[in-house]
C-alpha positions in Angstrom: -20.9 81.9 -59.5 -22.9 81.2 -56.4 -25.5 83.5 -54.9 -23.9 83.1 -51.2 -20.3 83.6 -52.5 -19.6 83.7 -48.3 -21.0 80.9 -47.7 -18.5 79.2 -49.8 -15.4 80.9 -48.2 -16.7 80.0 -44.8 -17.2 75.9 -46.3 -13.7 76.3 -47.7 -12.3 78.3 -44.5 -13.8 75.2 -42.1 -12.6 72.5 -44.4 -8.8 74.3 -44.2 -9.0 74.1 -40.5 -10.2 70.9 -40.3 -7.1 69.6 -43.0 -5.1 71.8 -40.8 -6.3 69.8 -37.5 -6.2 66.0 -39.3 -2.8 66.8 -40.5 -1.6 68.1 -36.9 -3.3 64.7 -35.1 -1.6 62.4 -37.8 1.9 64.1 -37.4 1.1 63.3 -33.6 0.4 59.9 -34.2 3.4 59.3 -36.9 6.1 60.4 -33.8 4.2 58.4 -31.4 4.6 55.1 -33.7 8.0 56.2 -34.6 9.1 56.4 -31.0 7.3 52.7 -30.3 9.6 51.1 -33.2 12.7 52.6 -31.6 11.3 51.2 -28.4 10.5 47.6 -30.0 14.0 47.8 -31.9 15.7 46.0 -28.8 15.9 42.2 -28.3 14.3 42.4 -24.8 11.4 44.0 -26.2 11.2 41.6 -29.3 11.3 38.8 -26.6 8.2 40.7 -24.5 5.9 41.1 -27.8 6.4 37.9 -29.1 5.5 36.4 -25.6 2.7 38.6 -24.8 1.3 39.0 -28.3 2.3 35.8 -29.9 2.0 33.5 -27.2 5.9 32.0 -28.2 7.3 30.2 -25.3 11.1 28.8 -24.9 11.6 25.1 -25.5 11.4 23.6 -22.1 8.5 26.1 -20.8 5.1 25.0 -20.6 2.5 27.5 -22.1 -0.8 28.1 -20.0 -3.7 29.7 -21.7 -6.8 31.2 -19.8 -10.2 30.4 -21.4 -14.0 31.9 -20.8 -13.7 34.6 -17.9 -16.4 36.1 -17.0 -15.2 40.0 -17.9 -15.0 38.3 -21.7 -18.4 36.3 -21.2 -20.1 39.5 -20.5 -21.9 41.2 -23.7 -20.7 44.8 -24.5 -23.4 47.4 -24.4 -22.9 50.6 -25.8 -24.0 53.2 -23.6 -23.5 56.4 -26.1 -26.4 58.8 -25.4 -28.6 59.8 -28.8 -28.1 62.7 -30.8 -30.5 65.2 -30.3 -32.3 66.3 -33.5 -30.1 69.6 -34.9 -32.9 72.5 -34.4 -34.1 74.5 -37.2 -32.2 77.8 -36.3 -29.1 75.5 -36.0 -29.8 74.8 -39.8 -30.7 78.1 -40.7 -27.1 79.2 -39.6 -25.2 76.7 -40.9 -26.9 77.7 -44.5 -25.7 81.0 -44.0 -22.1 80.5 -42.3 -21.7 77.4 -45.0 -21.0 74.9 -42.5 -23.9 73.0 -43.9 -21.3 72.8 -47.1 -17.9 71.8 -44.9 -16.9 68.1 -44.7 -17.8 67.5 -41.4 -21.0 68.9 -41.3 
């Protein structure tokens, strides 16, 4: 038995809600993907991936493919500000809330 039973209720309590959240986005995501492979199920749209994603051509077409543009060329900085450092109060009430024990803490 822990000192701070609380502070494991509030850990479990966060980590239900955030469960309860993943589970939400991936339902979202499962219709989204489910409602693409109805879309793709047509011949039209077989035809459209395979030429856009494939790069398949009809016998008789002649295939053209663009190298080295400049937008590619360029190098890809990542322009995320830092964290700031999590202040001791933060800490101090995260201990006591259990936050500090939750999964994405």
């Amino acid at each position: 038995m822990s000192m701070f039973p609380f502070r494991e209720q509030s850990a479990l309590e966060a980590n239900i809600t955030t469960t309860q959240t993943e589970l939400a986005t991936i339902r979202f995501q499962n219709a989204q993907l489910e409602a693409e492979a109805e879309a793709l199920a047509g011949p039209a749209e077989i035809e459209k991936v395979a030429r856009e994603e494939l790069g398949y051509v009809f016998p008789g077409e002649t295939p053209y493919v663009v190298v080295g543009t400049r937008a590619l060329d360029e190098p890809v900085v990542d322009s995320t500000p830092l964290s700031p450092a999590v202040p001791w109060y933060s800490r101090i009430i995260d201990f006591f809330t259990g936050r500090d024990l939750s999964a994405d803490a």
